[in-house]
N, C-alpha and C positions, 0 to 999 in steps of 0.2 A: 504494500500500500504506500504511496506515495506521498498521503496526506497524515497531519497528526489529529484533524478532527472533522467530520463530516458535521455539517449542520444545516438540516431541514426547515424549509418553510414546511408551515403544516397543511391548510387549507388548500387543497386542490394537487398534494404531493404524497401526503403521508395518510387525510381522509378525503373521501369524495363530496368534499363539503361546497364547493363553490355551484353549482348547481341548484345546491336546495337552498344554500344561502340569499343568493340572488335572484330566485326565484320571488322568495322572501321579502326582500330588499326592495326589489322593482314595483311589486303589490304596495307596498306599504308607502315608499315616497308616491307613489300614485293616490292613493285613499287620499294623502293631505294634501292634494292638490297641486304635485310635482309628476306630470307624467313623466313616465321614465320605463322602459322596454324591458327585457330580462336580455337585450342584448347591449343595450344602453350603459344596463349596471354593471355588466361584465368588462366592459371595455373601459369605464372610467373608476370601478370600486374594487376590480380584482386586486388581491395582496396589497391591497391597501389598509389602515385602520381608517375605523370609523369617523375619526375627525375631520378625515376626508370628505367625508358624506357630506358633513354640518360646510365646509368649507367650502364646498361646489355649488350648494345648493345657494348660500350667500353672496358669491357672486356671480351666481347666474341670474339672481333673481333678486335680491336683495333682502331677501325674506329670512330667520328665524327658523330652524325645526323648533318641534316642541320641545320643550324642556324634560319631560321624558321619556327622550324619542328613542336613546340608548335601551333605557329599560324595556321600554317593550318591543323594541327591535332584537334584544338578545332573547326574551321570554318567548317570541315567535320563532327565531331561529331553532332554540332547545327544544323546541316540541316538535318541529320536524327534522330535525338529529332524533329525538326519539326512536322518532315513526320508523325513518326510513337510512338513516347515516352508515355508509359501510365505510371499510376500507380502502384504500386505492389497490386495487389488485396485484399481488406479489409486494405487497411492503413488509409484513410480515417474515418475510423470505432473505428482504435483504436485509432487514435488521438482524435477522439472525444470524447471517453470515457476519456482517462487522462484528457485532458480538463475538461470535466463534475465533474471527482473526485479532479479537485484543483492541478493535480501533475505538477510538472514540467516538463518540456523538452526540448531538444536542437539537433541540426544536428552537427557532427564533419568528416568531410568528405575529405578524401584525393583530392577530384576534387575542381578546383578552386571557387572561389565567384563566376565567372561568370557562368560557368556551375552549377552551386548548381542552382542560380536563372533563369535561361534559364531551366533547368527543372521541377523547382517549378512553375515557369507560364505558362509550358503549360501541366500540371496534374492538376492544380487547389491547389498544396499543399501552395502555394501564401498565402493562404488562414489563413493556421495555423500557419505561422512560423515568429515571430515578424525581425525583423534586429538581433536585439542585441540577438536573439535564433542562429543564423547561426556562422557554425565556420566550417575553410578551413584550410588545412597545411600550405595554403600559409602567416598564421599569429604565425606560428610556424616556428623553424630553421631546424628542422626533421619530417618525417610524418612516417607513421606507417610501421615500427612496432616497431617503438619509441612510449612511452606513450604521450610525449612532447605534441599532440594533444588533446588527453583525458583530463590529467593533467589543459591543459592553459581554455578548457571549463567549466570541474567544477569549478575550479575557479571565469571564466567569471560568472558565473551561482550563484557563492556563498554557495557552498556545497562540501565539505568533500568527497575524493573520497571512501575511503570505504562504503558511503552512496548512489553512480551510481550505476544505472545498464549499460550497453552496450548492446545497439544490431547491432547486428554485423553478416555478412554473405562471410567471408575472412580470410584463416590462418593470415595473415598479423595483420589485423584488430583482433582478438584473441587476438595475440602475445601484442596489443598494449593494448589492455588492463587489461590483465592479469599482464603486469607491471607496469600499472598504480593502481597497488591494488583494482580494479572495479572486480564485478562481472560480467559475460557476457553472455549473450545470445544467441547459434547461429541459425541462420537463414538455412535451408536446401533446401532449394526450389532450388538451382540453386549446390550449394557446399553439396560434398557427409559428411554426418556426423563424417565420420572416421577422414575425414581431417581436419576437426576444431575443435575435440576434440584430435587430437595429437599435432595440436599449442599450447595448454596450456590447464588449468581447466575449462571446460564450466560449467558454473551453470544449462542449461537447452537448449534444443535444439525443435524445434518447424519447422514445414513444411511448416503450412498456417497460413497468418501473424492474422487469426482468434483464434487461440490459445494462444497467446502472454498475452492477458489480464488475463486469467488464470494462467500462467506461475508468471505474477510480483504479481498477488494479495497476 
């Protein structure tokens, strides 16, 4: 392995959460009177955090969300994580091979703590991800496509960022670690290739997350 730590976005890499999320997302700024597409969302809210949302919306419009719009935007998300949240197919597979080879690794994930672990527990990813492996923007002052995330995890991690890889399936998420001096990895399964290879330098791009352990070795 040629890395000293692997570290995953989680949303749309590690669960198949960006589909239900914005499925989610696009209903709900529509109800308040932001029409907004499930393709709309995808393309301006993917691996982004949510202060994005509050952010775009302000200056596209001038307007305010509600005050709280977080709360019941995450209470809508968790019930269809319930329902219907799996895994991304084969992660399972490759966490347990870094496991097996000693490597490190960590989640840095624009979605809260709480959503990070309301979908690790009900994928089963519970499983591989110690506490002190999990990192949220909400422990950072910027989230991506500021490195600020990236950055505050190798750290936590104790590794050198030109020594990360990133996997990553979000221009945002690219951008964020391309400044962070990491290499990165993108993920294609959900994001067309053109587009997260014109966010920055991708070291290697990959469709099915069965590929990936070839890609770091």
């Amino acid at each position: 392995m040629r890395y000293d730590l692997i570290i995953f976005d989680n949303d749309g890499v590690l669960v198949d959460s960006e589909p239900l999320s914005n499925t989610v997302l696009s209903a709900y700024l529509t109800e308040l009177g932001h029409p907004t597409s499930y393709e709309e969302s995808i393309r301006d809210y993917m691996g982004a955090a949510v202060h994005r949302v509050h952010d775009l919306v302000k200056e596209r419009t001038g307007q305010l969300l509600p005050e709280d719009f977080e709360t019941t935007l995450h209470a809508r998300v968790f019930e269809a994580f319930e329902r219907e949240l799996e895994p991304v197919a084969g992660v399972h597979e490759v966490l347990g091979k870094l496991t097996a080879d000693g490597t490190p690794y960590c989640v840095a994930s624009s979605g809260s703590h709480e959503r990070i672990r309301v979908a690790h527990r009900k994928t089963g990813l519970d499983e591989w991800f110690e506490e002190e492996w999990i990192f949220s923007s909400q422990d950072v002052g910027k989230g991506k496509p500021a490195p600020d995330l990236f950055l505050h995890a190798a750290r936590e991690m104790g590794v050198a960022p030109e020594r990360c890889a990133v996997i990553e399936d979000s221009p945002l998420g690219v951008q964020a670690a391309v400044a962070a001096g990491m290499d990165v990895y993108g993920f294609t399964a959900m994001t067309p290739a053109e587009k997260l290879t014109a966010a920055g330098p991708v070291t290697g791009l990959f469709a099915r997350m069965e590929e990936l352990s070839a890609l770091l070795a």
